[in-house]
Each structure stands twice: as structure tokens, then as C-alpha cells.
MMTF fields as JSON, N, C-alpha, C and O atoms, coordinates in Angstrom:
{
  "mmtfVersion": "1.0.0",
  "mmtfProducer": "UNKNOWN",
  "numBonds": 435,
  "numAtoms": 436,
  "numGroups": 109,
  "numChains": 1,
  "numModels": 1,
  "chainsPerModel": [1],
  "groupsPerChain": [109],
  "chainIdList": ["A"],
  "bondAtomList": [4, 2, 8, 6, 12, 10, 16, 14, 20, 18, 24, 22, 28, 26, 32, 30, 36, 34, 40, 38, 44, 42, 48, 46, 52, 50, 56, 54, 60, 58, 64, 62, 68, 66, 72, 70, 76, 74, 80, 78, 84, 82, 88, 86, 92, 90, 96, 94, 100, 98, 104, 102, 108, 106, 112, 110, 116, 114, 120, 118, 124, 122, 128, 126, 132, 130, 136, 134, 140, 138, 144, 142, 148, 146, 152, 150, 156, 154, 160, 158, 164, 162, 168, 166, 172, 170, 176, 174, 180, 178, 184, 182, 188, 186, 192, 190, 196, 194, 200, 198, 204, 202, 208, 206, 212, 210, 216, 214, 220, 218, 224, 222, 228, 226, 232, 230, 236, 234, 240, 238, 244, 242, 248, 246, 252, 250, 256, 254, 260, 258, 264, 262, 268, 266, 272, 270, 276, 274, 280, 278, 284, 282, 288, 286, 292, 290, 296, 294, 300, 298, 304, 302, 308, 306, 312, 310, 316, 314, 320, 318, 324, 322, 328, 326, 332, 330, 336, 334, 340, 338, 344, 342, 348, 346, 352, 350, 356, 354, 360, 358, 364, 362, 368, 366, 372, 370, 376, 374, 380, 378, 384, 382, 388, 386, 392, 390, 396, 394, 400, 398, 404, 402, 408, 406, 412, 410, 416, 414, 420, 418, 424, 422, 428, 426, 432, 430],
  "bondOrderList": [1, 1, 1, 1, 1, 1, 1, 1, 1, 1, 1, 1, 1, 1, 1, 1, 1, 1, 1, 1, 1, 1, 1, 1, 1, 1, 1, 1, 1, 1, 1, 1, 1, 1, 1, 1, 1, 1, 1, 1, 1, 1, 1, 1, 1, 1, 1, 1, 1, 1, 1, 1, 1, 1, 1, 1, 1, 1, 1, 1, 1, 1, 1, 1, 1, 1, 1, 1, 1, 1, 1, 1, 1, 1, 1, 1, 1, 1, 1, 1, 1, 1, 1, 1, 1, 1, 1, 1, 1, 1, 1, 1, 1, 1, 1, 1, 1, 1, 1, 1, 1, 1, 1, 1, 1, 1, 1, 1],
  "groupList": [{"groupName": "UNK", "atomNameList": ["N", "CA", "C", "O"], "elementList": ["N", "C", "C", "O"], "formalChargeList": [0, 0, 0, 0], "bondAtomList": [1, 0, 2, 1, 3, 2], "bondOrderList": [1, 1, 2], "singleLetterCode": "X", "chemCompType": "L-PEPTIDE LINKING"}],
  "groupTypeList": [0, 0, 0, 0, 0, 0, 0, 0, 0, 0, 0, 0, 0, 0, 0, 0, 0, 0, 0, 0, 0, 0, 0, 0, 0, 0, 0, 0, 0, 0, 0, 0, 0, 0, 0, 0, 0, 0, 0, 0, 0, 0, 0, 0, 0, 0, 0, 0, 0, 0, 0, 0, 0, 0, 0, 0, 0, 0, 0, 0, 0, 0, 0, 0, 0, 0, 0, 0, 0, 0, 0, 0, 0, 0, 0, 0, 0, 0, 0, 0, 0, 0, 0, 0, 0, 0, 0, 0, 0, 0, 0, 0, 0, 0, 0, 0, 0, 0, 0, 0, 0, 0, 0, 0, 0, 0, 0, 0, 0],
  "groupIdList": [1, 2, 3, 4, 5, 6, 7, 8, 9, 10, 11, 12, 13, 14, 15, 16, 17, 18, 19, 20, 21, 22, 23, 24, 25, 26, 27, 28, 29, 30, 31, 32, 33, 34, 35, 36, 37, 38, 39, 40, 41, 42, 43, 44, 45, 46, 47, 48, 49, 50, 51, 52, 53, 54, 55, 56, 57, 58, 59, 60, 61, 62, 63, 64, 65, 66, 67, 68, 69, 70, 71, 72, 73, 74, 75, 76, 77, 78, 79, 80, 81, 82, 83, 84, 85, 86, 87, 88, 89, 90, 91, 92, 93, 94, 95, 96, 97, 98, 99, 100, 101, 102, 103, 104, 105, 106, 107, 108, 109],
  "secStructList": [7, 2, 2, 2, 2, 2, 2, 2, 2, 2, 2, 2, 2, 2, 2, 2, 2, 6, 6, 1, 7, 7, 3, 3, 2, 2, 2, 2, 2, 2, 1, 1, 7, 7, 7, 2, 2, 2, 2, 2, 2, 2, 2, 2, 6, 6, 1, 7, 7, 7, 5, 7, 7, 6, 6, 7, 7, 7, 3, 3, 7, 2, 2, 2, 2, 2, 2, 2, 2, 2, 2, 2, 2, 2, 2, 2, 6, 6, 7, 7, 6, 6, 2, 2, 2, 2, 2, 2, 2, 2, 2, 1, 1, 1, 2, 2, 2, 2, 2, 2, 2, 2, 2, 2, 2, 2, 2, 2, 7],
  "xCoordList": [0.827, 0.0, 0.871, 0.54, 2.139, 3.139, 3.44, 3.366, 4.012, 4.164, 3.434, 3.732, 2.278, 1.353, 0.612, -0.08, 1.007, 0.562, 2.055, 1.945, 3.234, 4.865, 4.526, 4.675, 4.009, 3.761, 2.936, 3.212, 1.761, 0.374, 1.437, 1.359, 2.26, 2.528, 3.697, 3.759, 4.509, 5.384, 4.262, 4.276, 3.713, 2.96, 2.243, 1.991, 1.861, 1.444, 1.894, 1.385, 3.679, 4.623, 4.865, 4.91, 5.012, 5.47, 4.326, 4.744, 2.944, 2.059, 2.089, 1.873, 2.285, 2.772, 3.846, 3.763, 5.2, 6.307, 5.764, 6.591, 5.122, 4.736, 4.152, 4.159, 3.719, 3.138, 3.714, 3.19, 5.034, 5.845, 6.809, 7.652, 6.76, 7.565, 9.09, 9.405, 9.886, 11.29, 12.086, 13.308, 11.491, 12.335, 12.148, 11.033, 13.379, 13.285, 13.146, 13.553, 12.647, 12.621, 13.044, 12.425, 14.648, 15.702, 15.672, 15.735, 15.567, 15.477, 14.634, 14.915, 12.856, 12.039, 12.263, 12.277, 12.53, 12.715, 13.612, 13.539, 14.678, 16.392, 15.803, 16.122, 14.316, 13.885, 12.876, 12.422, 11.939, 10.79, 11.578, 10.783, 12.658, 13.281, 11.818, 11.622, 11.01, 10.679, 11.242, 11.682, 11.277, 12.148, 11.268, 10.275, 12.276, 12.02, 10.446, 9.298, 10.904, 9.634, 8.452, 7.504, 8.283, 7.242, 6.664, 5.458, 7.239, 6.906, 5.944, 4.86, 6.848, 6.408, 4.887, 4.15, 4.848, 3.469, 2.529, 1.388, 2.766, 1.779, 0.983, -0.19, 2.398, 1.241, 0.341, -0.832, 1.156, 0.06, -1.148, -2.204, -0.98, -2.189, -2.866, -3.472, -2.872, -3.656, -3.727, -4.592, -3.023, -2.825, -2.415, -2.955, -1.286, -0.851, -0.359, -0.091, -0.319, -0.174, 1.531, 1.658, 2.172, 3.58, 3.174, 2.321, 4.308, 3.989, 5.211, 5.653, 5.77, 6.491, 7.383, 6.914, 8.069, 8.964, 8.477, 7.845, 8.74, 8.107, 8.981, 8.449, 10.143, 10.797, 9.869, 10.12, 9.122, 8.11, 8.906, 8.746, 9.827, 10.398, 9.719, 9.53, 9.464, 8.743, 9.114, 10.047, 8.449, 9.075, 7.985, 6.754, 8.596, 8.163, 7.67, 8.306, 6.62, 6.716, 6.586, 6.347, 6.671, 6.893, 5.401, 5.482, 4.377, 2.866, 3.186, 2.96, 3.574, 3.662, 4.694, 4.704, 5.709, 6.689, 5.736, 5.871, 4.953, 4.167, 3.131, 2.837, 2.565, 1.446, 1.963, 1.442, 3.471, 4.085, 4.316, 4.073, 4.746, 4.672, 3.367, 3.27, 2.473, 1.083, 0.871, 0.548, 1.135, 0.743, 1.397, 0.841, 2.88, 3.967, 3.222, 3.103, 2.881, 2.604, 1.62, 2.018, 0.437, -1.012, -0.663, -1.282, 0.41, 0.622, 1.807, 1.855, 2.548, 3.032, 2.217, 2.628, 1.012, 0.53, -0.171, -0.661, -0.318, -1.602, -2.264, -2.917, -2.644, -4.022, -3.607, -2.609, -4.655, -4.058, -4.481, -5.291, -3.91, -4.163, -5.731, -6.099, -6.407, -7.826, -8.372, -9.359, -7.844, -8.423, -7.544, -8.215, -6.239, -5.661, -6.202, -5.809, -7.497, -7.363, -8.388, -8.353, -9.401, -10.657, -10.217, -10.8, -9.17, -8.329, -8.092, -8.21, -7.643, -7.084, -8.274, -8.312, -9.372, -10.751, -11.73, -12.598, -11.537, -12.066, -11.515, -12.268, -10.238, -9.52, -9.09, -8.531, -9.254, -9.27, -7.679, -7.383, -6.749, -5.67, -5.452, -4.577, -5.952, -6.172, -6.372, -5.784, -7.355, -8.068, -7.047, -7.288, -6.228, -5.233, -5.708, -6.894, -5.095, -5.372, -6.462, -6.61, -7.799, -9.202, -9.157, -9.418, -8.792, -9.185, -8.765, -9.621, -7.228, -6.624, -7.393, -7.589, -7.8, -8.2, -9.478, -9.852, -9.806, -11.65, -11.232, -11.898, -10.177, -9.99, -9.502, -10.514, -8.495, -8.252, -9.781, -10.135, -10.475, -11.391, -12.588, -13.159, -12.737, -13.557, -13.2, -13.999, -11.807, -11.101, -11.303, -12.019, -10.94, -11.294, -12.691, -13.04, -13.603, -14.966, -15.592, -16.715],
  "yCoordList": [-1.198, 0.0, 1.262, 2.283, 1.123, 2.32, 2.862, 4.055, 1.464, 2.083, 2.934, 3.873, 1.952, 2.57, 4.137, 4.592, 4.684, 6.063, 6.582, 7.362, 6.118, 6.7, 7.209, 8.424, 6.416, 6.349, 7.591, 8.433, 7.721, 8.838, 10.28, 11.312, 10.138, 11.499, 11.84, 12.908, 10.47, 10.556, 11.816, 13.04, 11.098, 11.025, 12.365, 13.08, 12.926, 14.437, 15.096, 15.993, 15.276, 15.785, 16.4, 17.52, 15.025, 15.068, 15.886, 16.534, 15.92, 16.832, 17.974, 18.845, 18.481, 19.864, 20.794, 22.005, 19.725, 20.085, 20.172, 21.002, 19.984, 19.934, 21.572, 22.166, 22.057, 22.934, 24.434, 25.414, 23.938, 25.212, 25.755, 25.001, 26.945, 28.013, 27.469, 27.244, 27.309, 27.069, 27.395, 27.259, 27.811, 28.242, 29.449, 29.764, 30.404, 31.315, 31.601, 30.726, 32.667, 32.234, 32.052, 31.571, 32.574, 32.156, 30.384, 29.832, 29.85, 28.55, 27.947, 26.979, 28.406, 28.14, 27.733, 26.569, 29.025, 28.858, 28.047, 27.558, 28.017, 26.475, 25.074, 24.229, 25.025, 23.606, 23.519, 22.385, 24.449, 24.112, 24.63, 24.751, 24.816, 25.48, 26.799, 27.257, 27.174, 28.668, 29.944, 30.201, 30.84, 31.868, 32.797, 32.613, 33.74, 34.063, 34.692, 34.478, 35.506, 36.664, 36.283, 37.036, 35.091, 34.137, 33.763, 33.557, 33.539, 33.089, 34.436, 34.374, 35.552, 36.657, 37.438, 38.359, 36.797, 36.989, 35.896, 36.063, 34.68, 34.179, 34.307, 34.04, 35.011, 35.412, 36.714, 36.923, 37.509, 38.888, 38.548, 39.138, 37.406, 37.078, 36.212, 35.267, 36.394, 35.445, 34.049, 33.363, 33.549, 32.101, 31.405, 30.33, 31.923, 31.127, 32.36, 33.506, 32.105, 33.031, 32.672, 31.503, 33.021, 31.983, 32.807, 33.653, 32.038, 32.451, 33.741, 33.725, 34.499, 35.804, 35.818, 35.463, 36.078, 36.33, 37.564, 38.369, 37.881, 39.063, 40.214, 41.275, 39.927, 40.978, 41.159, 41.96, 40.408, 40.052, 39.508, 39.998, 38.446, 37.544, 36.319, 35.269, 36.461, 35.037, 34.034, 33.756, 32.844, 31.348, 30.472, 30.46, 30.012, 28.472, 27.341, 27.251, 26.635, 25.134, 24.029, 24.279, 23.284, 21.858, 22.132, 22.419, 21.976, 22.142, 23.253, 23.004, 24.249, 25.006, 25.278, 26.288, 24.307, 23.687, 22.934, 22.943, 22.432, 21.609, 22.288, 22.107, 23.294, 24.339, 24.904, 25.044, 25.36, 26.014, 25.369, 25.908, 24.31, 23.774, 23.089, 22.975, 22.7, 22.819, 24.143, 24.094, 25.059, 26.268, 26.736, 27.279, 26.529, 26.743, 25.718, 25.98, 24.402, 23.576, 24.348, 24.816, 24.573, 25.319, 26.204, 26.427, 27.049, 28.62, 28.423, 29.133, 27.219, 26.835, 26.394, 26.752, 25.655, 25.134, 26.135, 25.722, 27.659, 28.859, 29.078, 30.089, 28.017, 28.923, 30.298, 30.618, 31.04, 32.277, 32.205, 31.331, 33.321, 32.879, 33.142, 32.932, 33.362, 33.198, 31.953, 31.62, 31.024, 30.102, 29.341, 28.747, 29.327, 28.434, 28.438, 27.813, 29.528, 30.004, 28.809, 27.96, 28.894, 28.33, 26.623, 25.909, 26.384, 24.657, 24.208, 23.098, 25.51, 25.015, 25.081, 24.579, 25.776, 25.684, 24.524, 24.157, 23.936, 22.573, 21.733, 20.867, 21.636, 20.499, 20.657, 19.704, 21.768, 21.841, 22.326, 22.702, 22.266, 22.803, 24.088, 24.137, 25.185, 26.716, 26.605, 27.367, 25.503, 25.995, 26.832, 27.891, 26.258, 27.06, 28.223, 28.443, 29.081, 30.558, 31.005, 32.117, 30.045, 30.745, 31.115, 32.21, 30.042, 29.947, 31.183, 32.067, 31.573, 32.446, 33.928, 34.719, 34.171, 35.345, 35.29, 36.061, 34.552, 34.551, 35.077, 35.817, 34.588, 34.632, 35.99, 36.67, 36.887, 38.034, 39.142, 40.049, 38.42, 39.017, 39.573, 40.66, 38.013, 38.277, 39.033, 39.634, 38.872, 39.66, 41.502, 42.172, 42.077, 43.515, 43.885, 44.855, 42.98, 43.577, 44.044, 44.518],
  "zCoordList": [0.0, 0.0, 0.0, -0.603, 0.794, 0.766, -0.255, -0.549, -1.202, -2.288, -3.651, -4.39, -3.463, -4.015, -4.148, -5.059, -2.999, -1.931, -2.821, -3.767, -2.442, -3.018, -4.346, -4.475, -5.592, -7.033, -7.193, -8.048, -6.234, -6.645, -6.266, -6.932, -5.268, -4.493, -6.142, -6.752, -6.486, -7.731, -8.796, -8.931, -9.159, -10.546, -9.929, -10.899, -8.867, -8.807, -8.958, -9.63, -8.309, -8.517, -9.86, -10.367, -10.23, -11.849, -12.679, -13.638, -12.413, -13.036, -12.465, -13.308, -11.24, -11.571, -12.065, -12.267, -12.267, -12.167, -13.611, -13.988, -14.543, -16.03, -16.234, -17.312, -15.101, -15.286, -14.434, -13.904, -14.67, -13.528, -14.495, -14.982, -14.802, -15.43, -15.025, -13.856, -16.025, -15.318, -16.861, -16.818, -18.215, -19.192, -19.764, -20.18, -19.871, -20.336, -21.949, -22.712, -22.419, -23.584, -24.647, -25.596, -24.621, -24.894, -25.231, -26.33, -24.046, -23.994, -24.434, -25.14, -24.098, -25.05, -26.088, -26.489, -26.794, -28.433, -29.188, -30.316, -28.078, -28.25, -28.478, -29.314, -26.965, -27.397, -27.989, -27.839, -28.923, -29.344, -31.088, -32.02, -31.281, -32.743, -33.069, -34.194, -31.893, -32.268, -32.017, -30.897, -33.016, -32.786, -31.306, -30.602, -31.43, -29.512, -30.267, -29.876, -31.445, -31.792, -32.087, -31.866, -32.622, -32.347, -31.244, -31.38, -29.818, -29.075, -28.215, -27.635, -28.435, -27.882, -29.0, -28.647, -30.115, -30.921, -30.558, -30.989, -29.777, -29.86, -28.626, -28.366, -27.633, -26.376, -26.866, -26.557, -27.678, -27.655, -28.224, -27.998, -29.114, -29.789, -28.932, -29.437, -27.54, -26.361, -26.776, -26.231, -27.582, -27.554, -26.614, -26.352, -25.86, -24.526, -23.299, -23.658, -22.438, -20.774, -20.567, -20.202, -20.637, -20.324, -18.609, -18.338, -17.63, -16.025, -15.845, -16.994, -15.341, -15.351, -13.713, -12.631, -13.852, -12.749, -12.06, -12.743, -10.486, -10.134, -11.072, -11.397, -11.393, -12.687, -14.429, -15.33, -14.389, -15.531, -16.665, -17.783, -16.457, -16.962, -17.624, -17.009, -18.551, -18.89, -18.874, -19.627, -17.844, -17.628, -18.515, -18.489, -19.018, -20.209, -18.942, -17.892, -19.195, -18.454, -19.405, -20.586, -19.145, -19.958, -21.112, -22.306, -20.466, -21.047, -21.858, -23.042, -21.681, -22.647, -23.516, -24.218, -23.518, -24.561, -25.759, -26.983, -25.093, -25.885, -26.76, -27.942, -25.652, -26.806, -27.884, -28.991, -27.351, -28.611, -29.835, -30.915, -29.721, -30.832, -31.649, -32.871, -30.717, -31.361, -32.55, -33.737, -31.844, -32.55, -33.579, -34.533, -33.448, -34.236, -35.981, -37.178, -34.944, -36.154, -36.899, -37.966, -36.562, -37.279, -37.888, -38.928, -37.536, -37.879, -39.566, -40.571, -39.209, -40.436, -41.203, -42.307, -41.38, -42.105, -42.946, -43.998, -42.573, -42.899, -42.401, -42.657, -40.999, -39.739, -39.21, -38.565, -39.661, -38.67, -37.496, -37.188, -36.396, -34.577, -34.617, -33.462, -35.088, -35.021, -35.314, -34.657, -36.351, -36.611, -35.395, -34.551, -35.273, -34.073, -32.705, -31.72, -32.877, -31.276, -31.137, -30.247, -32.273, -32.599, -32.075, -31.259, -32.768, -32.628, -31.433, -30.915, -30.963, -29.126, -28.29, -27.166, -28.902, -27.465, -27.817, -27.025, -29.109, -29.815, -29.143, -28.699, -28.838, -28.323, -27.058, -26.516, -26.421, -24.832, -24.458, -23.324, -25.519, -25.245, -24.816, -23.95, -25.122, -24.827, -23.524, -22.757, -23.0, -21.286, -20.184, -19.605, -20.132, -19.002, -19.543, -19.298, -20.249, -20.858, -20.719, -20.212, -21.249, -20.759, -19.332, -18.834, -18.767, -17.018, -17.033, -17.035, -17.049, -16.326, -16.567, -15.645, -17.987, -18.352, -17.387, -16.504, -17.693, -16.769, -15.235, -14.512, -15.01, -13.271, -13.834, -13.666, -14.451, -14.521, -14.503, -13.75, -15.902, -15.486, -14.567, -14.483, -13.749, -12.918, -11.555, -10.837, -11.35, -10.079, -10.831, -10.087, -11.74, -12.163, -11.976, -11.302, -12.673, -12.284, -10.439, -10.27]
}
């Protein structure tokens, strides 16, 4: 049973550590082969939230190593970020980003 309890506390770990800012975007762009200026157009185009240092440093997390290149892919193919945005709320990939805006938004009102 110990171990079993060891594996869940593993495997939680490991899902948040998926979701913790730890690349800059420098680095980003080293491991996803997107250029930095890309990365910094696809947040303005609210495609993805990257997380920010209290210096407003943008940190990459694993999950969003992964969005990027989702997007990178669509955006090569001819989707523009409107139609990509459309792709990522079809397929549930965007959600982080909704959430967050919603929680932005609803804390201003």
C-alpha cells in the first residue's frame, strides 16, 4: 500500500512540475526550434499566458513547450491565430489561458 501512496505522491509531482515556469525564452525557443519573436506573438495574440517572474520575466513550463509547438505547427501550415485560437478551445488545449483570463477578469470587475 506504501508504495502505491509513493507512485500517486510521484505522478502528482510530476504533473505539476509539467506545469511550472522554469524556461526562459531564450530557452524556449532552443527547445521548441521557435524563434524568440514568435513566441512573444503568440502570447500577444492570447494564444498562450507563459507564467512571469516578479521581474516580468517570462518562464516556459513543460505544457507550454508543448502548446508552442502545437501552434507553431497550425501557424506553419496557414491557420491564422484566429483560426488556431478556434483549434485550441475545440480540443481543450487553450483551457489554461481561458481559465486564467476569466480569473483576470472576474477579479477587475
Amino acid at each position: 500500500m506504501g508504495r502505491i501512496c509513493e507512485c500517486l505522491r510521484v505522478t502528482e509531482s510530476m504533473t505539476e512540475d509539467r506545469n511550472v515556469g522554469k524556461y526562459s525564452v531564450s530557452v524556449a525557443s532552443s527547445l521548441t526550434d521557435v524563434a524568440e519573436h514568435r513566441l512573444r506573438a503568440f502570447e500577444a495574440a492570447g494564444l498562450m499566458e507563459p507564467q512571469r517572474t516578479d521581474g516580468g520575466t517570462r518562464l516556459y513550463s513543460d505544457a507550454d513547450l508543448e502548446l508552442i509547438q502545437k501552434i507553431a505547427e497550425l501557424s506553419d501550415k496557414g491557420i491564422n491565430y484566429a483560426g488556431i485560437r478556434e483549434v485550441l478551445e475545440i480540443t481543450g488545449d487553450g483551457d489554461e489561458v481561458e481559465d486564467e483570463k476569466l480569473e483576470g477578469e472576474q477579479a477587475s470587475s
